[in-house]
VOFIFI-255203 format. One line per field, with one value per residue (C-alpha): x, z, y; residue number from 0; residue in one letter. Coordinates in steps of 0.05 Angstrom, whole numbers. Each point is the difference from the previous one (the first is absolute). Layout:
N
c1 c(X:...)
c3 c(Z:...)
c2 c(Y:...)
num c(NUM:...)
residu c(A:...)
This chain:
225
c1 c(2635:66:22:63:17:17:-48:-75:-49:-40:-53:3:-25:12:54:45:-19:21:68:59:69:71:28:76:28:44:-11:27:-25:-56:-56:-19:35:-50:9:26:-74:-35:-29:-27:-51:-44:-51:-18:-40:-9:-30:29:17:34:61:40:-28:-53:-50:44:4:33:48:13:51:-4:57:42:60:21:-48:-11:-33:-72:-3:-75:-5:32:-51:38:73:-7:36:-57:-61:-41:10:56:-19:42:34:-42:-60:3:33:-67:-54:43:14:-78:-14:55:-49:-31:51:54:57:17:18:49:2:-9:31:66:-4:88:-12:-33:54:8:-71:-20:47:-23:-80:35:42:-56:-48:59:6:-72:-37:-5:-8:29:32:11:31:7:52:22:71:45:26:64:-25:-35:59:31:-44:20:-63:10:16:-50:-59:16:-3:-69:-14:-37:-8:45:-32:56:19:-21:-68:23:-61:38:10:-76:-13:-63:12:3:14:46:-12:63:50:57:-24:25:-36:41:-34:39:-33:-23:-82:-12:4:3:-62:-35:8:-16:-72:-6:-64:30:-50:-77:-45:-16:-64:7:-46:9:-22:76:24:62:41:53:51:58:-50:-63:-52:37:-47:-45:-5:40:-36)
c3 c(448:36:67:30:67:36:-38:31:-33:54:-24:-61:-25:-66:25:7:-69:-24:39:-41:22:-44:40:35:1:60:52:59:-20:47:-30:37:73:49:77:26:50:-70:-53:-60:-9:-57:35:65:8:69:-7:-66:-7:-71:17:53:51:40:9:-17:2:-67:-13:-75:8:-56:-46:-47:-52:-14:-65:-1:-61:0:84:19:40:-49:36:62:-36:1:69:8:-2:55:66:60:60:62:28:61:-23:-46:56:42:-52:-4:72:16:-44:36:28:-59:-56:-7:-31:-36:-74:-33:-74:-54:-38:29:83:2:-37:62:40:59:8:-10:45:61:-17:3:67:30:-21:14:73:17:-29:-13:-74:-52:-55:-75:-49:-73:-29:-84:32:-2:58:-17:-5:59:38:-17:21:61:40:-22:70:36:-56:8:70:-2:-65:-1:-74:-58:-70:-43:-70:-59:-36:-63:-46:-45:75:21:51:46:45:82:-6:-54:-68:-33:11:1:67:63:65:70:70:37:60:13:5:-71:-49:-72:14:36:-68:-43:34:-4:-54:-64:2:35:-18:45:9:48:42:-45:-55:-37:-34:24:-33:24:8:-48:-52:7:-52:-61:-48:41:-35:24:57)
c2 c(-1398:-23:16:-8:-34:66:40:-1:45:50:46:37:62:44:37:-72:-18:64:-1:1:-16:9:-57:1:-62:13:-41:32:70:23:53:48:23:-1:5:-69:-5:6:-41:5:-50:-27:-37:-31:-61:-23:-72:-50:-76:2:40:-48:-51:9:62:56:84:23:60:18:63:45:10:-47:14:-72:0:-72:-17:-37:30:-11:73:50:47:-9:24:83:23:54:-45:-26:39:20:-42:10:-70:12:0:-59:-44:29:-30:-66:-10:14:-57:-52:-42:-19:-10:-36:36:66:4:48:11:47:48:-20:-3:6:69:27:-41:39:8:-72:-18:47:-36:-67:10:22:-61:-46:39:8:-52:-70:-1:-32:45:-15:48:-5:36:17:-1:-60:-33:25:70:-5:-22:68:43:45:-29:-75:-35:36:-1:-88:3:20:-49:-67:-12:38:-5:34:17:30:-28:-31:-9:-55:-50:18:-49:32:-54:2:69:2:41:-23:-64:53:18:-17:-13:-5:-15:38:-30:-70:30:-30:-48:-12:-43:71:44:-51:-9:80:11:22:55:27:58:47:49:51:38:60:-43:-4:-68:-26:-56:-20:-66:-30:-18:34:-21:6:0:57:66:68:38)
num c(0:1:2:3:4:5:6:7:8:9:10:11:12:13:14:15:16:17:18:19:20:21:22:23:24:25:26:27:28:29:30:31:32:33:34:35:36:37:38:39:40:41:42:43:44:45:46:47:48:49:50:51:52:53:54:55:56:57:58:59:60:61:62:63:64:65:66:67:68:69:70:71:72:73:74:75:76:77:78:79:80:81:82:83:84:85:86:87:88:89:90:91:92:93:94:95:96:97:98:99:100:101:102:103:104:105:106:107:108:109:110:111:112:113:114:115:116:117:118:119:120:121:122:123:124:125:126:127:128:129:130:131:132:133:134:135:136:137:138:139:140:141:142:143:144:145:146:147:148:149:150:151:152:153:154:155:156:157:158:159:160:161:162:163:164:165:166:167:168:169:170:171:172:173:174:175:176:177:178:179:180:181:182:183:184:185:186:187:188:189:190:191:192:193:194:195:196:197:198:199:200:201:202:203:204:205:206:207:208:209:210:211:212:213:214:215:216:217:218:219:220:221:222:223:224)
residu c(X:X:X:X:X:X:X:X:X:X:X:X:X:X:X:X:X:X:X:X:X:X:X:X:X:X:X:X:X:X:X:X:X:X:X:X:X:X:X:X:X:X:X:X:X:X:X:X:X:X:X:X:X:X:X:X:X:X:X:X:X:X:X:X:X:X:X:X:X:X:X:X:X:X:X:X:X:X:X:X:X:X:X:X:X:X:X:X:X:X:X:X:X:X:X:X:X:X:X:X:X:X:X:X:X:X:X:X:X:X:X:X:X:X:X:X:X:X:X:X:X:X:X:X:X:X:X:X:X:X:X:X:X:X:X:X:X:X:X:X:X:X:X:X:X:X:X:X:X:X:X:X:X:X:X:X:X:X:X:X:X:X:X:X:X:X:X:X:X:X:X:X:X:X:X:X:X:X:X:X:X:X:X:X:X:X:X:X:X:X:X:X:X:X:X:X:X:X:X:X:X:X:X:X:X:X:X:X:X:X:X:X:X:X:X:X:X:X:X:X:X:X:X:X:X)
């Protein structure tokens, strides 16, 4: 089963596996218009150590069209999966856990979809908050540097992952799916050295009894859950 670097795989349940998505490949296109406080979110996972350094809460936003081929969360691609969480209330769960984890990870779908949204979470983590933030994006740095929301979504930016998963460079290496990728520390928090010691990938059971698995690499011989 392969995984790429800015791909983790939260819970699953019948209705992912029978999501089906005619893909858009372009990039900049967002999916759905939702109010800018709002954001439609695939899962949640307030404690991980395979998705950037350190004990980490985890964003995957709902909603992809880049299509990349061999992407580990198809599941998270449909714009009308998961659910609508306001901004405020997902900065409340993270921020009541700030004492305890290190950092905040954003991935997905495609976070720069949901731009203005992602940004608002991020100013406010940046602003209110010592921890570190780390977002992977589909988008290349070039894209990402024309965005509308570019120099203020970097201002709040410790580590970059960016670019397209390429199944034919797969890499699943310090947080990198593909060698085509491109990873920028935007500030001087983290290292090379820092990702590369991130687990590759961890298995989570939950209070509610759900399997998590999640990382760059997760188990690759396990079987679908």
């Amino acid at each position: 089963m392969k995984k790429p670097a800015n791909k983790s795989k939260p819970a699953n349940s019948s209705a992912n596996k029978r999501a089906r998505l005619a893909r858009n490949n372009t990039p900049l296109q967002a999916q759905a218009t939702l109010p800018t406080n709002t954001l439609q979110v695939h899962h949640y996972l307030p404690s991980s150590r395979a998705n950037g350094p350190g004990l980490r809460a985890v964003v995957w936003v709902q909603g992809c069209t880049l299509g990349c081929s061999g992407c580990f969360n198809p599941h998270t691609h449909p714009a009308l999966g998961g659910q609508r969480v306001t901004v405020a209330e997902l900065f409340a769960q993270i921020s009541a856990l700030s004492d305890s984890i290190e950092g905040v990870t954003i991935s997905g779908g495609e976070p720069f979809q949901q731009a203005d949204a992602v940004l608002e979470l991020l100013q406010r983590l940046r602003a209110e908050t010592s921890l570190s933030l780390l977002v992977f994006t589909g988008f290349t740095w070039e894209e990402v540097q024309r965005l509308p929301q570019a120099r203020a979504l970097l201002a709040c930016i410790d580590v970059l992952i960016a670019g397209r998963y390429d199944a034919r460079q797969r890499l699943a290496h310090g947080l990198v799916g593909s060698a085509n990728k491109t990873v920028h520390f935007i500030s001087q928090r983290y290292t090379q050295t820092d990702l590369a010691a991130t687990p590759v990938g961890e298995i989570i059971l939950t209070p509610n009894g759900d399997i998590l698995i999640s990382g760059i690499d997760p188990l690759s011989a396990s079987v679908e859950i």
